[in-house]
C-alpha positions in Angstrom: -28.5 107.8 195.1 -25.2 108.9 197.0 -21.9 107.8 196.2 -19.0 108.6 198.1 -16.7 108.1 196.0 -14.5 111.8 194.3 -13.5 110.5 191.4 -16.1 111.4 188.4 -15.5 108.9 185.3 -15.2 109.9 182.1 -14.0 108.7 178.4 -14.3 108.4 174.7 -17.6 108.1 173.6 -19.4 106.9 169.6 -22.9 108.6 169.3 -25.7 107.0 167.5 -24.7 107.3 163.8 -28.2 108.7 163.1 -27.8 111.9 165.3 -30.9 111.2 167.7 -30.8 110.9 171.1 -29.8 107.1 171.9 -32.3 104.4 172.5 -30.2 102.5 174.6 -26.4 102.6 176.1 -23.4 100.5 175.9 -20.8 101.3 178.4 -17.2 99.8 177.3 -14.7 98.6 180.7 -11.5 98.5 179.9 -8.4 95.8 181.5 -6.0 97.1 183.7 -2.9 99.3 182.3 -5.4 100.4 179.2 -7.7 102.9 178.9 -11.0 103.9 177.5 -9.4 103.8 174.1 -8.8 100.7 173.9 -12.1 99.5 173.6 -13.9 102.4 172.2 -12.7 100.8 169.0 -15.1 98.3 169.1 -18.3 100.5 168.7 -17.9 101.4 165.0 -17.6 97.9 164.3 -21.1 97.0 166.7 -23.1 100.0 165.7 -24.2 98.9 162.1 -25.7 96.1 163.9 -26.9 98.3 167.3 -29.1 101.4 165.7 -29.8 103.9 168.1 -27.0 103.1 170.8 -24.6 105.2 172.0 -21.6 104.0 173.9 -19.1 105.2 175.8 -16.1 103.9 177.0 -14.6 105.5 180.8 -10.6 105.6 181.9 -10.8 103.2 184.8 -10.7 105.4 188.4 -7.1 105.2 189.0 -4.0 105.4 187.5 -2.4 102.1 187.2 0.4 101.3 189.8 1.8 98.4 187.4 2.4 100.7 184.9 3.6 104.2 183.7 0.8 104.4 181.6 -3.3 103.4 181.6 -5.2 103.0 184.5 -7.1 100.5 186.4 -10.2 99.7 188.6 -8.5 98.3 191.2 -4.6 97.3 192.1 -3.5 93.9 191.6 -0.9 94.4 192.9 -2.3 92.2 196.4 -4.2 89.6 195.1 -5.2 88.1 198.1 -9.0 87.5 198.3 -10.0 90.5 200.7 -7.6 92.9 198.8 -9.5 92.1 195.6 -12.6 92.7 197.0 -11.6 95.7 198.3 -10.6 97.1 195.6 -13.4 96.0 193.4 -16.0 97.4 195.8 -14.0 100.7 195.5 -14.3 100.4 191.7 -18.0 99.5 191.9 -18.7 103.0 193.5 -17.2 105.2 191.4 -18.8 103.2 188.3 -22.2 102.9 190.1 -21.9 106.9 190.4 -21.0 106.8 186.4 -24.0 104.5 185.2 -26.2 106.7 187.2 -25.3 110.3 185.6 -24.8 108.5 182.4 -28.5 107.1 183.0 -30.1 110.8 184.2 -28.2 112.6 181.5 -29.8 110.3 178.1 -33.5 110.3 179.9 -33.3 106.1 179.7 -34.2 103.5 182.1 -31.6 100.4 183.7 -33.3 98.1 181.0 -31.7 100.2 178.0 -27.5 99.7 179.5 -25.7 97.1 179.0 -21.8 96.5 180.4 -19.0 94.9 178.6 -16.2 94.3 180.2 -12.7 93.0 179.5 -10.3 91.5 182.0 -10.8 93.7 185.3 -13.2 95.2 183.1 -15.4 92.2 183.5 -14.7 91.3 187.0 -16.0 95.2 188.1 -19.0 94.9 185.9 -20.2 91.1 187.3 -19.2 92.4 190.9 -21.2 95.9 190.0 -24.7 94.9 188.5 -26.0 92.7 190.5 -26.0 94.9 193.4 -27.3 97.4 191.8 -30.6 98.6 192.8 -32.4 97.4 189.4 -31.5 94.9 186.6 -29.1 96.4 183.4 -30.2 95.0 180.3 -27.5 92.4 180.2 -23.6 92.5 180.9 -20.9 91.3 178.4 -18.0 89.6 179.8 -14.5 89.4 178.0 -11.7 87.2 179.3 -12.7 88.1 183.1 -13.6 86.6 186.6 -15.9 86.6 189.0 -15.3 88.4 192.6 -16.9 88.2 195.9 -18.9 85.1 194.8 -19.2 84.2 198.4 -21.7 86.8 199.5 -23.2 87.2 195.5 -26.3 85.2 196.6 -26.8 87.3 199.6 -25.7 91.1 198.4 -27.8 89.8 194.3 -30.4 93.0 193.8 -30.6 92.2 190.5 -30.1 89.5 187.8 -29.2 91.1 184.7 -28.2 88.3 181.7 -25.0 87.6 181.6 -22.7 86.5 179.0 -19.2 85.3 179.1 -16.4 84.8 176.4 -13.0 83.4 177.2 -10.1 82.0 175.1 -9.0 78.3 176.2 -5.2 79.5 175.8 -5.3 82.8 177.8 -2.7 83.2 179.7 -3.2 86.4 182.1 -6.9 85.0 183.5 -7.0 81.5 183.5 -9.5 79.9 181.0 -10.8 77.9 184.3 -12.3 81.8 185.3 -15.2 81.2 183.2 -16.6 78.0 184.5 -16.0 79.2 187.6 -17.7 82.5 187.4 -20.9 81.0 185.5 -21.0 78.6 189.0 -21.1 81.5 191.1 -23.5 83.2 189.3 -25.6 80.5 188.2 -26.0 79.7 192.0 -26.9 83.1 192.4 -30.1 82.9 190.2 -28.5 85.4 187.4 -29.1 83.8 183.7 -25.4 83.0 182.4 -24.1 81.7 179.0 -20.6 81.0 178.3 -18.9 80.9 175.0 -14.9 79.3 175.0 -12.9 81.1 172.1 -10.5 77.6 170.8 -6.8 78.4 170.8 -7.5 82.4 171.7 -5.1 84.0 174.4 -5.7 87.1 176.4 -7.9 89.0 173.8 -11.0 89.5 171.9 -11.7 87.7 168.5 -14.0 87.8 165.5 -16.1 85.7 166.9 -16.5 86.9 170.0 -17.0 90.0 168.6 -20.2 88.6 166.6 -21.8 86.6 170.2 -21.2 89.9 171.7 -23.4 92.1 168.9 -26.1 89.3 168.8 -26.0 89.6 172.9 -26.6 93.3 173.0 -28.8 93.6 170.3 -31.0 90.9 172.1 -30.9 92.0 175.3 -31.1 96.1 174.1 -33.8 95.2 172.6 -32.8 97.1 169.3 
């Protein structure tokens, strides 16, 4: 596959804690103005429970124009419809290129990745996989939304699981985001689940740390 795109992804990465080569892949995308640190700190915390999976966590494609720090998949700073999509379709090359190398470079197939996502983490992953030429194992949502639902059912190549976890009292991406995004892919044939975190704000909890591990571990197959 070709990708136009320049920009060449990469971040901090957690190696299976046995030394093999991995079984399977987790890649980690981060919320605008972060990095691939930020979530990276999850994988010790999943691998007990995840043998064999390696996971890597990339600095988003550009550096974020909100901020003097991080970086980001797309600007928000339009958030007009067609400037979101846009920019997410941007992001979706450059990760498309990513999950490819990342794919070649291990020797495994689509059905041994899984996304997570948080925030525009999650909105580049649920625009991203199902247009991808064959299904991921599943993708993890975090406290996201879903873009370019419009033209899902027409541009959906694939129908990865899905699974989505939002707090009701978030205030950055309205909890409303998740029923809406498990509409738009729900009428686009891809098996959603959705999970509200009571009283949690912009973040990821304990327990949505623990629906995340049994969703991977499911879905990876491990």
């Amino acid at each position: 596959m070709t990708h136009p795109t320049t920009v060449e992804l990469d971040g901090p990465r957690l190696a299976p804690q046995d030394g093999a080569p991995p079984k399977a892949l987790v890649v980690m995308l981060h919320g605008v103005g972060a990095d691939g640190n930020d979530l990276i700190g999850i994988a010790p915390m999943w691998a007990p429970m995840l043998p064999g999976v390696a996971f890597v966590s990339p600095n988003a494609p550009e550096p974020c124009d909100m901020a003097p720090y991080g970086y980001q998949w797309f600007s928000l700073q339009d958030r007009r419809p067609a400037a979101m999509l846009a920019g997410v379709e941007s992001a979706a090359q450059a990760l498309d290129a990513f999950l490819d190398r990342e794919l070649e470079r291990h020797g495994l197939g689509p059905d041994k990745l899984a996304l997570v996502g948080f925030s525009q983490g999650t909105m580049t992953a649920l625009y991203t996989a199902p247009r991808r030429p064959a299904a991921v194992a599943g993708v993890l949502g975090f406290s996201g939304a879903l873009i370019g639902s419009e033209t899902l059912s027409s541009e959906t190549t694939a129908k990865p699981p899905v699974m989505l976890v939002h707090g009701t009292a978030d205030p950055v991406v309205p909890f409303q985001a998740m029923a809406t995004a498990e509409q738009g892919l729900s009428a686009a044939g891809i098996p959603v689940e959705s999970h509200a975190r009571p009283g949690l704000a912009h973040g990821i909890d304990d327990g949505g740390l623990r629906l995340g591990a049994a969703f991977l571990k499911r879905v990876l197959g491990v």
